[in-house]
C-alpha positions in Angstrom: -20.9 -37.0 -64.8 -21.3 -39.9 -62.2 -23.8 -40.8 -60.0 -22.4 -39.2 -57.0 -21.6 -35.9 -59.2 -25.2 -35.6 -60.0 -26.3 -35.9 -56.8 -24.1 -33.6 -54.9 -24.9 -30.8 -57.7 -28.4 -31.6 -57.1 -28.6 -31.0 -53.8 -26.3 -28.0 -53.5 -28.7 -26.5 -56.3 -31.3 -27.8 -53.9 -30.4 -26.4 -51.0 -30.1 -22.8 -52.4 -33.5 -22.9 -53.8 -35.1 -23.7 -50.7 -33.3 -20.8 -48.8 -35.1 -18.8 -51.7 -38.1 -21.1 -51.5 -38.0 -19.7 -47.8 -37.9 -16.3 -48.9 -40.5 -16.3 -51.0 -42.5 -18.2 -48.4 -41.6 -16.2 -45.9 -42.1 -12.8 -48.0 -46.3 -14.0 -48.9 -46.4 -15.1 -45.4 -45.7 -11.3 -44.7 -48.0 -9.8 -47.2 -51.1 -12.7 -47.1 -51.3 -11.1 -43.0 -50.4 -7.0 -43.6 -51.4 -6.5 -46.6 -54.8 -6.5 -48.0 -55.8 -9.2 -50.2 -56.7 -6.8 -52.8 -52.8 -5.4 -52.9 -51.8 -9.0 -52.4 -53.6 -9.9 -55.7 -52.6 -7.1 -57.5 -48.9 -7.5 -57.3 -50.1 -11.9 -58.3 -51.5 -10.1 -61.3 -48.5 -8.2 -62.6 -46.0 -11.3 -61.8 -48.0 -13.6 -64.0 -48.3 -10.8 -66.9 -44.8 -10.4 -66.1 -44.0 -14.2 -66.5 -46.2 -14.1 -69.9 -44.8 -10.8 -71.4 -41.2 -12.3 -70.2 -41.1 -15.2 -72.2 -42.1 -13.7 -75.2 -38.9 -10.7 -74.9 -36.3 -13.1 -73.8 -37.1 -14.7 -76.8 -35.5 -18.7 -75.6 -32.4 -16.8 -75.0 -32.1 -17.7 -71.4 -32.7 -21.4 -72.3 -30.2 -21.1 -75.7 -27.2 -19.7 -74.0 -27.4 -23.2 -71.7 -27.3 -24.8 -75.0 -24.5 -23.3 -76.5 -22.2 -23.4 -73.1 -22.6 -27.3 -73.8 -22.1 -27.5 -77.6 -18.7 -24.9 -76.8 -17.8 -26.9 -74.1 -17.9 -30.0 -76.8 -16.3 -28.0 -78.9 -13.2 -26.5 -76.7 -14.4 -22.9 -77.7 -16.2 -21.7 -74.4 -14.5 -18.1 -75.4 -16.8 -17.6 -78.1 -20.0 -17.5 -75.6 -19.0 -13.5 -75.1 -20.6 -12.6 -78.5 -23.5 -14.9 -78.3 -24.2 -13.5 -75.3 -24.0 -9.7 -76.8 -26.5 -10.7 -79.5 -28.9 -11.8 -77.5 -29.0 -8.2 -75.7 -30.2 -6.8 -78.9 -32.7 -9.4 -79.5 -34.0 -8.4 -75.7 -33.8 -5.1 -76.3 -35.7 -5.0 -79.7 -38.2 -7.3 -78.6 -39.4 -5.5 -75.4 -39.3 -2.2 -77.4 -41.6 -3.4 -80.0 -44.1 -5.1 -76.8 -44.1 -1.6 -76.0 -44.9 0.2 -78.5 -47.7 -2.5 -79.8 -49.4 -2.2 -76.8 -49.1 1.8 -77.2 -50.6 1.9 -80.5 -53.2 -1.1 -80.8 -54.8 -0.7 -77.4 -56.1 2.0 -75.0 -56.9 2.2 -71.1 -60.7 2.0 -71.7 -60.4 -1.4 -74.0 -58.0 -3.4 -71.2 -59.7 -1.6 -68.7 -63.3 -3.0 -69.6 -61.9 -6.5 -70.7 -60.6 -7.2 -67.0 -63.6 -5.4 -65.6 -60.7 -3.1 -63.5 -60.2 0.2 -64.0 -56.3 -0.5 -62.8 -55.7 -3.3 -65.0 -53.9 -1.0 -68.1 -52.0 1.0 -65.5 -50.8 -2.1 -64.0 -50.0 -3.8 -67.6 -48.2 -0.8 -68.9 -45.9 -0.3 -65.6 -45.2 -3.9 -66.4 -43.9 -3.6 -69.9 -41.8 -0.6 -68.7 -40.1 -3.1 -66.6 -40.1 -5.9 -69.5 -36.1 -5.1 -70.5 -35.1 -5.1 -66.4 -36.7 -8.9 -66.3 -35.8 -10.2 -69.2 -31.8 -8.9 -69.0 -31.7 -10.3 -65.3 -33.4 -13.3 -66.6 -30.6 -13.9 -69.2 -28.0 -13.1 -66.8 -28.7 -15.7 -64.4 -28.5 -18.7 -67.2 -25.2 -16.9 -68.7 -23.9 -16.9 -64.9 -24.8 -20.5 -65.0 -23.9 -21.0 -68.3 -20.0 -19.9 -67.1 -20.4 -23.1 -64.8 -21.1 -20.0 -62.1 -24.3 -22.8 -60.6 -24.5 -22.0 -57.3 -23.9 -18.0 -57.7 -26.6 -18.3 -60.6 -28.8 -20.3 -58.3 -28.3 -17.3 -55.5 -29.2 -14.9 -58.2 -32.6 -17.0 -59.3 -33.6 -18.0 -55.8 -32.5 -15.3 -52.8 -31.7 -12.1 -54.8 -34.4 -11.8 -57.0 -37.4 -11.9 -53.6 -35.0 -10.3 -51.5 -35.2 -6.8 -53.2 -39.3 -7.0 -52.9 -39.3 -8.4 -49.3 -37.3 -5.6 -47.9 -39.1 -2.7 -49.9 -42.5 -4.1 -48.8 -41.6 -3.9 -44.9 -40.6 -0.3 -45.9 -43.9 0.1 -47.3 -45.3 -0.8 -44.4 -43.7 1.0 -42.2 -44.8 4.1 -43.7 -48.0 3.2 -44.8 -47.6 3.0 -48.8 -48.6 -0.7 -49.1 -50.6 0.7 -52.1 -46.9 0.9 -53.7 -46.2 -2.9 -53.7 -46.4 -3.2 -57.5 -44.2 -0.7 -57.9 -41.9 -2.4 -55.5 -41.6 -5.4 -57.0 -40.8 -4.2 -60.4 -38.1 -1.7 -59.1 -36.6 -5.0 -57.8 -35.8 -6.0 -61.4 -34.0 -3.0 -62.5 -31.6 -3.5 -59.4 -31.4 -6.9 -60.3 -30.7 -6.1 -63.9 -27.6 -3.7 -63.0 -26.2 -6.4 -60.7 -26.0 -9.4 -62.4 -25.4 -7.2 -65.7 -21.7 -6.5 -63.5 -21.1 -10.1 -62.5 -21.4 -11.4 -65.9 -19.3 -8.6 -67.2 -16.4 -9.4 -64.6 -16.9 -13.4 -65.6 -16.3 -12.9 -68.9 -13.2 -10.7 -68.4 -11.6 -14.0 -66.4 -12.9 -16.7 -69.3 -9.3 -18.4 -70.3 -8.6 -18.0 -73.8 -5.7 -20.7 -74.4 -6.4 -23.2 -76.4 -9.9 -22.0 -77.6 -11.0 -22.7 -81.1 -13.3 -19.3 -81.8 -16.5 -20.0 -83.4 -18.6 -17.3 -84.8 -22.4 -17.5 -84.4 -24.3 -14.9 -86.3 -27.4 -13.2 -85.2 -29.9 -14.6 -87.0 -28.3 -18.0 -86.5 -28.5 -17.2 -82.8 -32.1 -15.9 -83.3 -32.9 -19.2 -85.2 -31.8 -21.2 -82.6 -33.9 -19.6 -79.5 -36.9 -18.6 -81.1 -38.1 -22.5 -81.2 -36.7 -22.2 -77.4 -38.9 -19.0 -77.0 -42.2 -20.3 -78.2 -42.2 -23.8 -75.8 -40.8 -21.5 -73.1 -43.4 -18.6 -73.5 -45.9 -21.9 -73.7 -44.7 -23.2 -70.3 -45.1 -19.5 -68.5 -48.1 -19.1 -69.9 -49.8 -22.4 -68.6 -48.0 -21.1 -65.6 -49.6 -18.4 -65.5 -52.9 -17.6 -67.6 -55.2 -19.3 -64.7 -54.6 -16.0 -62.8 -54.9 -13.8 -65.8 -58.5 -15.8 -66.7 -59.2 -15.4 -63.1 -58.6 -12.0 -62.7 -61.6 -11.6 -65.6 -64.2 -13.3 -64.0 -63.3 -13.0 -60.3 -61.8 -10.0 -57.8 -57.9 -9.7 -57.0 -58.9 -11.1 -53.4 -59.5 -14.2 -54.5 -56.5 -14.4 -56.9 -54.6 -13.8 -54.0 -56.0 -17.2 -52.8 -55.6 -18.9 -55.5 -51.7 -17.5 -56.1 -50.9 -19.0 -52.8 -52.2 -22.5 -53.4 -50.1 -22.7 -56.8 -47.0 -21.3 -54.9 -47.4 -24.2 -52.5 -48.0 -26.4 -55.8 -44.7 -25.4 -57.1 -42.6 -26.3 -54.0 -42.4 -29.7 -55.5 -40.8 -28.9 -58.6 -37.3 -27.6 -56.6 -36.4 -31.2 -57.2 -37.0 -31.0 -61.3 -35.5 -27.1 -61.8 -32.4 -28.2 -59.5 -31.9 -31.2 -60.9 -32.4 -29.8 -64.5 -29.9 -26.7 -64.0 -27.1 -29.7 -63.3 -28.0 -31.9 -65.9 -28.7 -28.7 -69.0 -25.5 -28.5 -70.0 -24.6 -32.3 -69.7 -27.3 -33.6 -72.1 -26.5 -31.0 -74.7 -22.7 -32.1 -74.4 -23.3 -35.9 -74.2 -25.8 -35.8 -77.0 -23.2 -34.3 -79.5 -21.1 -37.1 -79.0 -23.7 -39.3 -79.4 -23.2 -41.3 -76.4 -26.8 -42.5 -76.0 -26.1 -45.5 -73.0 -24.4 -42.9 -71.1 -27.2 -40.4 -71.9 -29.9 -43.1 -70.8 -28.1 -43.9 -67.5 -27.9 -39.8 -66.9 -31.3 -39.4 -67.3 -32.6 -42.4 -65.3 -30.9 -41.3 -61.7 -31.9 -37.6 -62.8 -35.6 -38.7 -62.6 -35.5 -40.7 -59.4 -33.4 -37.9 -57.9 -36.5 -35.9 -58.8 -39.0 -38.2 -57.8 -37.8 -39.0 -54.5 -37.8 -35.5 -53.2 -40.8 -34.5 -55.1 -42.5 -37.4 -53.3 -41.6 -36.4 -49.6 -42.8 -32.2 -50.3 -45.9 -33.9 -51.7 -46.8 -35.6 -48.6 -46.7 -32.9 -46.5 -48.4 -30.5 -48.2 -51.3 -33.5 -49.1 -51.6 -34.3 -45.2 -51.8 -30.7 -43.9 -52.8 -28.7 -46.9 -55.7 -26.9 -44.3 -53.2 -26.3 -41.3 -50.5 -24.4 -44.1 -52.9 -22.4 -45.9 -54.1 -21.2 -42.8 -50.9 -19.6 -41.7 -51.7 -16.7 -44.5 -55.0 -16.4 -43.3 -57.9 -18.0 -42.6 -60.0 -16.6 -45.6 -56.8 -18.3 -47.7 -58.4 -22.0 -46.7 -60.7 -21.8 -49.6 -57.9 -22.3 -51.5 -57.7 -25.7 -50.2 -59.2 -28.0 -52.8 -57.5 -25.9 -55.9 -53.9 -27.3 -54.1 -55.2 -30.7 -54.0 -55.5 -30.7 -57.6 -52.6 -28.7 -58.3 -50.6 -31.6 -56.2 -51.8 -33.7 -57.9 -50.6 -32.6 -61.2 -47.1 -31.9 -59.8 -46.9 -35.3 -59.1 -47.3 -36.9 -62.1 -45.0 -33.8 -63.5 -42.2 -35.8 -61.1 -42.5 -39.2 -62.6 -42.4 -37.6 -65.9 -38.7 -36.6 -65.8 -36.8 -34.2 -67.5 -38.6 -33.9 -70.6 -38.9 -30.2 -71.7 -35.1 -29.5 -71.1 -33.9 -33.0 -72.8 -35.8 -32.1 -75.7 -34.6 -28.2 -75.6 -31.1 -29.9 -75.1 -31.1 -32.2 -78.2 -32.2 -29.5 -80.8 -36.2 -31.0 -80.9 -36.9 -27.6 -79.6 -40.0 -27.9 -82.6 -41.0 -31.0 -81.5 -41.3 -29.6 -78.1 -43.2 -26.7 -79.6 -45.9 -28.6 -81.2 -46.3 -30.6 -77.6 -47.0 -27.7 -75.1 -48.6 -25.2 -77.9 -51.0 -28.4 -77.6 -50.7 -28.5 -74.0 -51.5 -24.5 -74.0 -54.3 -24.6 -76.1 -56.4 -27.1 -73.9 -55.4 -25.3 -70.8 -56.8 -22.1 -71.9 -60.2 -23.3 -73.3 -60.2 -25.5 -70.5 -60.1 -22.6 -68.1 -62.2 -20.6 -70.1 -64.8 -23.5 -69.8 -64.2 -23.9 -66.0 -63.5 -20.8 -64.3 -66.9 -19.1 -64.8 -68.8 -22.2 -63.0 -65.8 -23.7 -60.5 -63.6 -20.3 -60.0 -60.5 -21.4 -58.5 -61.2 -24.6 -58.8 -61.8 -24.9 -62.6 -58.2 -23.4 -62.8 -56.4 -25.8 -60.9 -58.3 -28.7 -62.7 -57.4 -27.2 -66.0 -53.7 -27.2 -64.9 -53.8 -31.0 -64.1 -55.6 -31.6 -67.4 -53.4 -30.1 -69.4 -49.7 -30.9 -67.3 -50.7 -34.3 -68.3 -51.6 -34.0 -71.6 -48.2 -32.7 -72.3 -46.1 -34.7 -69.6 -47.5 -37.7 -71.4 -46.9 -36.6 -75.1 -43.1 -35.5 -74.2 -42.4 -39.3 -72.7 -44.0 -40.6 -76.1 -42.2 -38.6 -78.1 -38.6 -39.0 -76.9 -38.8 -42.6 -76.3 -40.0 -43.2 -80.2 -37.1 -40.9 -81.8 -34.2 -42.3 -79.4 -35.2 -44.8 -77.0 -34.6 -42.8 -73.9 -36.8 -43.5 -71.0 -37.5 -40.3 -68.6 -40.6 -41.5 -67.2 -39.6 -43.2 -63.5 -39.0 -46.8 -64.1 
């Protein structure tokens, strides 16, 4: 892939997520000023346990199938991705069937109820894990649609179609008064979303050219072998992602999750650059690492990280100079948030000069070593937020995020250069 490939790709990808980044924006905008902060922080509650609950059903699936489109590609086989792709359905399936039924059996509305000091908190849990399957199928379609080399429609799916569905049910909601309903909202989004891409990937499969394939047969366990190292750093990452609001919502109300949801929205503006950037670039360092091209690997993942860094660099100025004037747009009671997004910047800068790290080592079968770093990485983020939240609230949160984003940001760069001499950190 050249220079001026990369960068093309990188920007369409770009472009498309901040239409969705847009959305989104545009959709808390809505509900930060109509909806009650209380509602607001409920459906912030359920999206994180979503996020959590998520990663542990999809089971690295969504990040293996990127994996194997490369090593098929390497390997003139892409035909065989049909079957992988079937297998990891029943790995989905089974999974969020036995989330369900754990929680069932081993806990009961009084015990979550009284460990979130909510008497909503089980109700909201368990509509959650009903939806699990929806999430985690949608999830996997959009990196199969990807996968396909489908970016940009995978990309459309990931970015604009999976707010849109919750955007336009919540005006509804309003309309007619049932802005209690937003949970519900959300997660009936996922089960349209599920049905949908479920047909597109169906149709791409049924145009996937079979001359000249070589068929390779992958069995499940093999399959299962190969995501589950996936599955552990990616449940990791979406927890770190997203245990600062689940802590929070122990020791503090929903309203003031709500404020702290937005700040870490705003955070996460300035990783378009890394998730575009890495959606191009998946598929390439899996296939270029097979033929052991290391120089042209090297040079890949240089202009990937200042592609990163560059636009990282100009969303981080703008929200750093005006943090106070854009929080205010949701509200004024949303300022207090203001110091929790200067720290939260401040971590997703250094995540910028840090490079591609997760996804090069996901991509080069260190999925392990990967493991050990941001199991690491988790562990001081939740005793650091455990430590901080009671005495700083959403403060403590956002500090435990930096801590701990740079912890593992700084053991990844280690790591890969000492096993193959790759740089990613921006040189």
């Amino acid at each position: 892939m050249s220079i001026k490939d990369l960068t093309q790709k990188s920007f369409s990808v770009l472009i498309i997520r901040s239409f969705g980044v847009l959305l989104l924006f545009g959709f808390t905008l809505f509900i930060t000023n109509f909806y009650s902060a209380e509602n607001v922080g409920r459906y912030d509650f359920v999206r994180s346990t979503l996020m959590v609950l998520g990663g542990i059903s999809l089971m690295g699936t969504n990040q293996s199938i990127i994996y194997y489109s490369g090593l098929l590609n390497a390997r003139k086989s892409v035909e065989s991705i049909r079957s992988i792709y079937s297998k990891m359905l029943k790995i989905i399936f089974t999974l969020s069937l036995i989330i369900l039924g754990f929680f069932m059996i081993f806990f009961n509305e009084s015990i979550i109820n009284d460990i979130f000091k909510n008497r909503e908190s089980y109700s909201l849990i368990l509509k959650t894990i009903l939806t699990l399957v929806f999430f985690s199928v949608t999830m996997l379609n959009i990196d199969t649609i990807r996968a396909l080399k489908k970016t940009i429609l995978s990309e459309m799916y990931r970015s604009i179609f999976r707010y849109l569905p919750v955007f336009i049910f919540a005006v509804i909601l309003l309309k007619t008064n049932n802005e209690e309903l937003l949970v519900e909202a959300y997660l009936l989004g996922f089960l349209l979303l599920s049905l949908f891409s479920s047909t597109r990937v169906y149709i791409l499969f049924k145009k996937l050219n079979k001359a000249n394939d070589k068929p390779e047969f992958f069995t499940l366990k093999e399959i299962f072998k190969t995501s589950s190292p996936m599955a552990l750093s990616a449940t990791a990452y979406f927890i770190m992602q997203s245990i600062d609001v689940i802590i929070l919502s122990i020791y503090e109300g929903f309203d003031l999750i709500a404020y702290y949801s937005v700040s870490v929205k705003l955070a996460m503006l300035t990783t378009l650059a890394l998730m575009s950037v890495n959606i191009v670039i998946a598929p390439r360092i899996a296939e270029i690492y097979e033929n052991q091209k290391m120089q042209k690997l090297q040079k890949l993942i240089k202009h990937s990280t200042r592609i990163i860094f560059l636009i990282s660099i100009c969303v981080l100025s703008v929200l750093f100079f005006f943090s106070e004037e854009i929080l205010s747009l949701f509200g004024q009671d949303y300022i207090i948030a203001k110091n929790a997004l200067l720290f939260l910047l401040a971590a997703q800068f250094f995540n910028a000069i840090s490079g591609p790290g997760a996804i090069y080592l996901n991509m080069t079968r260190r999925q392990k070593t990967l493991n050990k770093i941001l199991v690491f990485g988790l562990i001081i983020n939740i005793s650091l937020n455990f430590y901080l939240i009671p005495t700083e609230g959403i403060n403590g949160a956002a500090i435990a995020t930096l801590i701990s984003l740079i912890v593992w940001n700084t053991i990844t760069t280690i790591a890969i250069y000492s096993k193959d001499k790759i740089k990613i950190f921006l040189t």
